[in-house]
C-alpha positions in Angstrom: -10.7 11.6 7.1 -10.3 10.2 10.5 -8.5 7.2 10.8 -9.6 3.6 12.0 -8.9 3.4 16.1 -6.0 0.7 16.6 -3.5 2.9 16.2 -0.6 3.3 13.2 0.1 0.2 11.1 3.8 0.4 9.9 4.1 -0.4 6.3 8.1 -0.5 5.0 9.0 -0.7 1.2 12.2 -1.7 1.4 13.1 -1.9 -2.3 11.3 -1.8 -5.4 10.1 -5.1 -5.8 8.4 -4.6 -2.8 7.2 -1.5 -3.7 5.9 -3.2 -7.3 3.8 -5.9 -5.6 2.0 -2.9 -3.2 1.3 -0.5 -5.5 -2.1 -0.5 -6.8 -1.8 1.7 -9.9 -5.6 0.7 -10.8 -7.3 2.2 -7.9 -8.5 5.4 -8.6 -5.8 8.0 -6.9 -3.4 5.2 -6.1 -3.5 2.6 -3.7 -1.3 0.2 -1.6 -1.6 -3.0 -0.4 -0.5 -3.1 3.2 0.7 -6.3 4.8 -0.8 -7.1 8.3 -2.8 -9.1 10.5 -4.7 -6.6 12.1 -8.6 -7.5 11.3 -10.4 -4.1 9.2 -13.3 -4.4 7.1 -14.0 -3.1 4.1 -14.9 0.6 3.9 -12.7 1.2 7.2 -10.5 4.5 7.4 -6.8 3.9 8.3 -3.4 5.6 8.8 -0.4 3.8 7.5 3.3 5.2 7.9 5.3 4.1 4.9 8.6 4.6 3.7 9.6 4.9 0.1 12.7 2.9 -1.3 15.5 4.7 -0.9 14.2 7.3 1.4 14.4 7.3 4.9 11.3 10.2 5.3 8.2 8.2 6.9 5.3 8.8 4.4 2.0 9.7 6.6 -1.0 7.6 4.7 -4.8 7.6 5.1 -7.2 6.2 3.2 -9.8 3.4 2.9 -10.0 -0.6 3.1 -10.7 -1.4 -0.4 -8.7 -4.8 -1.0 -8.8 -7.9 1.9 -6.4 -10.9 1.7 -6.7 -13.1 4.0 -4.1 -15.5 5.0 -3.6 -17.9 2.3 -1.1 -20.9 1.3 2.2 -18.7 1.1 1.7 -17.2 -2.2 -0.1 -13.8 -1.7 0.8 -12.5 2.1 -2.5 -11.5 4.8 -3.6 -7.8 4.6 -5.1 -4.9 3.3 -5.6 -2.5 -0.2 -6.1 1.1 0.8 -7.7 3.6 -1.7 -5.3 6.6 -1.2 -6.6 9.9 0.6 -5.2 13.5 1.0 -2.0 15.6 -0.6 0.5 12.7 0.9 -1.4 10.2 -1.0 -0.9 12.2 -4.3 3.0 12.4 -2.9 3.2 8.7 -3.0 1.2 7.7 -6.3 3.4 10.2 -8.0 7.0 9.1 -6.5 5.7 5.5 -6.7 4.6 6.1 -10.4 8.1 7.7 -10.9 10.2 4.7 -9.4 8.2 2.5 -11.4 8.5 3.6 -14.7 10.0 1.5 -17.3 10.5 -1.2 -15.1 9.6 -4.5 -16.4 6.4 -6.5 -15.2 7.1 -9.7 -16.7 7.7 -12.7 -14.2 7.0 -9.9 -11.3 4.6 -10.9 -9.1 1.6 -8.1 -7.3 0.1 -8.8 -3.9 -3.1 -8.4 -4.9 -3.8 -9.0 -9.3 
């Protein structure tokens, strides 16, 4: 997969509320919703450097525009979904999986759903 010319878009999960409203366990593979103003379209390939709660190694991403938000009236931030590509994507659905399990939804709010 080649990925979308514009250069790396820097995604940080800080903690894992953050990392509950980007995950996308419904996508087929995983995917992650990616704050940003940078314009894509759907179908576009792109590479996203992430980080992981907790862990300071930089998570190397591609994978394809699937999800668009654009900028709305504070409740849902501008950006992207990505459908998740490759063996890294398989790293992060698993370890986001695994941070996410048995953590409680109600009153937590998605990015996207």
């Amino acid at each position: 997969m080649q990925p979308r010319m514009g250069g790396i878009i820097q995604a940080n999960i800080p903690d894992v509320e953050t990392l509950f409203a980007s995950y996308m366990p419904y996508v087929a593979g995983g995917g992650l919703f990616v704050p940003s103003k940078q314009a894509v379209k759907m179908g576009d390939e792109v590479f996203v450097l992430t980080t992981l709660p907790e862990q300071s190694q930089k998570v190397p991403l591609t994978g394809k525009v699937i999800w668009i938000s654009q900028k709305q009236n504070g409740i849902k931030p501008q950006g992207f979904g990505i459908q998740l590509a490759g063996e890294k994507g398989i790293y992060f659905k698993s370890e986001a999986e695994r941070m996410l399990a048995g953590l409680k939804t109600e009153g937590r709010r998605s990015y996207t759903m």
